[in-house]
Phi, psi and omega in degrees: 000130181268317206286147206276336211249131169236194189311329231234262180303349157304303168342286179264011168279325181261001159294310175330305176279349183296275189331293177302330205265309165336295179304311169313316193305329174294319172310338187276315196263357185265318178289321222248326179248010138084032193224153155287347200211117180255005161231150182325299226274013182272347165252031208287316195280297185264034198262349183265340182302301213284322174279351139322272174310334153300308166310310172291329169291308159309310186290328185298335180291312187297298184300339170283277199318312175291014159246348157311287195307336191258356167279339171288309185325305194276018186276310165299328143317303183307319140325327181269316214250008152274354169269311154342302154308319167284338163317297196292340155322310190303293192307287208292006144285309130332335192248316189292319186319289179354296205271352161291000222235175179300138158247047146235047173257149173272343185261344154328284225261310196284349177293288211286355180282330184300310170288343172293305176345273182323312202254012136317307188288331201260334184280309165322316168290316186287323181284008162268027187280107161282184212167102167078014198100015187236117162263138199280340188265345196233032149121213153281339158310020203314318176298344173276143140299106189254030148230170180179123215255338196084017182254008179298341190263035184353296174289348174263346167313305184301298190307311177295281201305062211271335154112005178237314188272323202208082179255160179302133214285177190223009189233167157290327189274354165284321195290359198220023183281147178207114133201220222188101232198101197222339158236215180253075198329288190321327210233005197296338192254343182307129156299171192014036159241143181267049210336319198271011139286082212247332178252128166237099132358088167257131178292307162238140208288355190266331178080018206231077189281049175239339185236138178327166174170153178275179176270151165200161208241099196293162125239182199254006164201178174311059156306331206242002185298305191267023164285167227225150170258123180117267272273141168307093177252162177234130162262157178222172160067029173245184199268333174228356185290309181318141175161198176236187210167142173267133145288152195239327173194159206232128171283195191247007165276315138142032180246079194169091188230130161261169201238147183288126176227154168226140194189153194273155157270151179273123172225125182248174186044024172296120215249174165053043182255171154228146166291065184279114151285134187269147181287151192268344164227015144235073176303014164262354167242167190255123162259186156186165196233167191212136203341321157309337207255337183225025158081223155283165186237160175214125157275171208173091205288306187298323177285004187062015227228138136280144194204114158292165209261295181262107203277136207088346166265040155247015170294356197252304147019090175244171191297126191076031152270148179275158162205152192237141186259127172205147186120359172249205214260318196236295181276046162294124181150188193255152195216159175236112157319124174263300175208146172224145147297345195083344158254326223229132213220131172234077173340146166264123185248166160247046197266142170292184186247143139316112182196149199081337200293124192035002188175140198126203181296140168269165226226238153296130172211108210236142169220152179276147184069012176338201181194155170213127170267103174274145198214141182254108159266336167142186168315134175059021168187057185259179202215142181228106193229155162247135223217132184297175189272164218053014168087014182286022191121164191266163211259092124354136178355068152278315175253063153295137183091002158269168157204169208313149175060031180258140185265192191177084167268141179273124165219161167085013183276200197258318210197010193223020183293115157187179185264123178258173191204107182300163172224353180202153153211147206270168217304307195255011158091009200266005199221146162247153191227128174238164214268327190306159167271134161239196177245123177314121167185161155258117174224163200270347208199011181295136149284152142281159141207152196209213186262149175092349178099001185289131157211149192201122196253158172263291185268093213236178194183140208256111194237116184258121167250124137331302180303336175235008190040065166266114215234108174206139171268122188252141169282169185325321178273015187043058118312115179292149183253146152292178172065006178294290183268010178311313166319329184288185172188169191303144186084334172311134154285150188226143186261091155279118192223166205044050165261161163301311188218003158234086193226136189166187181264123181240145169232138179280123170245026168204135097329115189257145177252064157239021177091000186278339209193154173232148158244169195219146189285303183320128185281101186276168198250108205309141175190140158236128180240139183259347177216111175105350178310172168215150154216130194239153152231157196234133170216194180237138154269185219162152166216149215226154182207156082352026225267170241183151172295339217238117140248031148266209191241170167255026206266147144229149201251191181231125206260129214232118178230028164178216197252340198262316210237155169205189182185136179260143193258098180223026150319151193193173179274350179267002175333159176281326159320323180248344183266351183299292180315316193279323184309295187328299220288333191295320171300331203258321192279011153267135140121154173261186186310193195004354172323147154324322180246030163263167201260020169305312186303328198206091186301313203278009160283346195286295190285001252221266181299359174273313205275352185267347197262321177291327154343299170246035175276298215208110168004304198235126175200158220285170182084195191252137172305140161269000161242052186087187155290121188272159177269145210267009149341139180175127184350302160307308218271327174262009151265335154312305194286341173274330175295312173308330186258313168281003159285300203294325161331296157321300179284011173259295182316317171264017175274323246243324162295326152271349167305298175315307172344293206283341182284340171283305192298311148005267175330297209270014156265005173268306163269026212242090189262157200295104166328304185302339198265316195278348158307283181301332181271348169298311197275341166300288168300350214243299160328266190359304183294298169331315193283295211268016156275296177337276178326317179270351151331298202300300202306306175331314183319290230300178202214153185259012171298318169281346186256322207256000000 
């Protein structure tokens, strides 16, 4: 063998150039890409420094952008509530012109009622501003439109509101009152009560139609405790009732609300009264007539009616004039003609009917001495009903408050003591159908106990005391039960029939409390009736409501406009800034012209309305809240706090731009490579190789062939 080079140094001569040949290539992407690297790990000694700052660059790109977007929100805001301002601006300028002016002029008065109008409807628009399918105003509720005042309509506005019967609420917690009412919440779960009978109607809240009074309105438990005095409320789904309606007062148990009604007291022979009227083709002056031209007057709340002494002296009256009546004892005030004879004069009223009151739907319905019957229909549908006794009808929603797959044991029967697993219950609550088998019979004395807390004795009895007016339901053994009369409540009345000697009408002036027993104002007959007694309360259904200008929500969040600083973003349509405005325009722009509630009549909303509109202009203002202390939210403050926040957006935003600055230099002195440097080892490893091809050219040649 001649050549001088063998296997072994071939080898490594050509891993040698692999290597120089590796190495240019990385020098080649380091020159053309300007990196050190193209993966972490060609930087592994800074590579955990360099995914910091990259996470930090990043979460800083997300905060600019989410205060690029919320800076758009507040720009737009800021657009609504500066259109806003010139509205309440405008009007309330307009209401000053007004009031220097005739205010008993009519084109005067349909003039500044157009412009409440007009700047309602402008307001309406602006908080109904949405943005992408978003309304900006109405909470978490983005998807609501959230206000809608009901003013596109005047006369129908006038026609709800009238400014007598039905006035604009004058507090916030009335103008923003909500709720919904369609059974008895508390009871829905009560034994023998039917919850969606729930309401009772008094015409006069006094029962006295001799003495003045409002209408008023029951429910059979505390429904009404957080209700607003002022606030609108509306019925529907009654047999006389339905309407809209003011509150006037809230009782202090909280089932009780009266209502603004207007209706004559009966009164008769009332002498030395006078009439006033406005002349019918000058409505700005006032006449009036007096005991001379008609003698005495006799009022008549149910006929609705005034009847003069003297016929024909009610003639000047003419039919849709308001007139105010004063000198007499119990109806002084303003009334509107419906039709006159010229003696007999029929006022227009609004008052409710009696009704749910002692009779009508029940409420409660209990019976003493019951029977419960069992019947076998086969696997999975055998029955358990409870039924007055001999069987004269079933027994109503004894078993409220269970529900399908709810148990039940049964003790003290004849063949049926075990635990039954309800699978149905009928409609009016007297039956149940269970997957157990029973056995047939009727018994007088079965207990119940369940699920939910239920019990129900079959075999009870009605214990009457004369000496304490007492009323209690006992089991056989004269045990008083709890929970009998729990549903009930003070002031209710209760109806008892198929007694010996007490069957009649009551009214409670006690619960005792374990629900066991009632006492009654009415004097009763020492007595135990042990079988068929019943005692019922009656109410009416119905639905009772609320609805408020706002359907959103009052929810708000907090905008994060770095890791430190935030601010919460909750403007909403109900703010007080704006609701201040709306309640003024609303006030002035209820009842029409010659009306009773219009606002010729009632001069003192002009001023009503100044302090609620300067209110929500401007922080500080001078005079008496005329409806209380208001909350002090107002415009200036929510273009100051909106100016504020988009400053602070802005100055985040360019701390956050210059912060990446320096996280770019950062990088890039982590990834970044020395042009000159990674230049001269290209041109180094580059020489190197060449020089090392050469070499290993050569060394192939040689030969000891060449030697010899």
């Amino acid at each position: 063998m001649s050549r001088i080079s063998n296997f072994s140094s071939n080898t490594t001569l050509v891993n040698q150039l692999l290597r120089t040949q590796g190495r240019l290539f990385d020098l080649e992407t380091q020159v053309s890409s300007q990196k050190k690297s193209q993966d972490y790990l060609g930087i592994s000694v800074n590579s955990q420094r360099l995914l910091n700052l990259e996470n930090t660059k990043s979460q800083l790109d997300r905060f600019i952008n989410n205060n690029t977007q919320q800076s758009v929100r507040l720009s737009i805001e800021e657009t609504v509530i500066d259109g806003l301002q010139t509205a309440v601006k405008d009007f309330k300028q307009i209401l000053a012109n007004y009031e220097t002016g005739n205010e008993r002029d009519q084109e005067a008065v349909t003039l500044v009622q157009s412009q409440a109008q007009q700047a309602l409807l402008n307001i309406q628009n602006f908080l109904n501003t949405d943005v992408a399918g978003r309304f900006i105003f109405s909470g978490s509720r983005v998807t609501n439109e959230p206000v809608e005042f009901g003013v596109n309509t005047l006369s129908t506005f006038q026609a709800l509101y009238d400014g007598v019967n039905v006035t604009v609420p004058t507090t916030r917690d009335a103008h923003l009152e909500r709720f919904s009412y369609t059974q008895d919440e508390n009871n829905k779960a009560a034994e023998f009560v039917d919850p969606t009978n729930f309401l009772s109607f008094a015409q006069d809240a006094d029962g006295n139609a001799a003495t003045g009074g409002n209408g008023s309105i029951t429910a059979t438990s505390a429904l009404f405790s957080n209700v607003a005095v002022g606030a609108t409320i509306t019925v529907a789904d009654t047999t006389s009732n339905d309407g809209t309606y003011t509150v006037s007062s809230i009782s202090s148990d909280g089932r009780t609300v009266e209502v603004k009604t207007t209706m004559l007291t009966d009164e008769a022979n009332a002498l030395l009264t006078n009439i006033g009227y406005r002349d019918s083709t000058s409505p700005t002056e006032e006449l009036s007539i007096d005991s001379s031209d008609y003698g005495d007057l006799t009022f008549d709340r149910a006929a609705n009616t005034i009847v003069a002494s003297t016929a024909d002296g009610l003639t000047n009256l003419a039919v849709g004039a308001r007139f105010t009546v004063t000198g007499t004892s119990l109806n002084d005030g303003d009334f509107t003609v419906v039709s006159n004879d010229g003696t007999t004069v029929t006022v227009a009223s609004n008052k409710l009917t009696d009704e749910g009151i002692g009779s009508g739907n029940t409420f409660f319905d209990s019976f003493a001495g019951s029977q419960v019957v069992f019947t076998d229909n086969g696997s999975g549908t055998d029955t358990i009903a409870v039924e007055q006794f001999g069987g004269a009808g079933a027994v109503p929603d004894v078993f409220n408050g269970l529900a399908v797959g709810d148990t039940v044991t049964l003790t003290n029967t004849a063949s049926n003591n075990i635990t039954f697993t309800i699978n149905a219950i009928s409609a009016d609550g007297s039956t149940i159908t269970v997957d157990e088998g029973v056995t047939n019979e009727t018994d007088l004395n079965t207990n119940f106990s369940g699920s939910n807390s239920f019990s129900y004795n079959a075999g009870t009895q009605l214990a009457f005391t004369g000496s304490t007016k007492s009323i209690v339901m006992e089991d056989l053994s004269g045990t008083a039960i709890p929970g009998a009369f729990s549903a009930l409540q003070v002031g209710m009345s209760i109806t008892t029939t198929g007694t010996t000697s007490n069957n009649g009408t009551f009214t409670i002036a006690t619960v005792s409390s374990d629900g066991s027993s009632v006492t009654v104002t009415e004097t009763i007959t020492d007595e135990d009736d042990v079988n068929g007694a019943r005692v019922q309360s009656f109410a009416a259904s119905g639905n009772i409501s609320a609805t408020p200008y706002y359907s959103g929500d009052s929810s708000s969040t907090s905008h994060r406009t770095s890791e430190l600083r935030s601010f919460d973003t909750g403007l909403t349509g109900i703010d007080p800034a704006f609701e201040k405005a709306i309640r003024a325009m609303k006030i002035i722009l209820q009842g029409e012209f010659g009306s009773d509630g219009g606002l010729d009549e009632n001069p003192e909303r002009i001023a009503q309305a100044q302090y609620l509109l300067e209110s929500s202009l401007e922080l500080t203002v001078s005079g008496t809240p005329p409806f209380g202390t208001e909350l002090t939210s107002n415009i200036q403050q929510l273009q100051q706090n909106n100016g504020f926040n988009q400053a602070l957006l802005n100055d985040q935003n360019d701390l956050h731009k210059d912060f990446i600055g320096f996280i770019d230099s950062a990088v890039a002195d982590i990834e970044n490579s020395d042009p000159l440097e990674a230049i001269t080892r290209l041109l180094d490893d580059s020489r190197a190789l060449e020089a090392s091809y050469q070499t290993f050219s050569r060394i192939r040649q040689l030969s000891l062939v060449n030697f010899l």
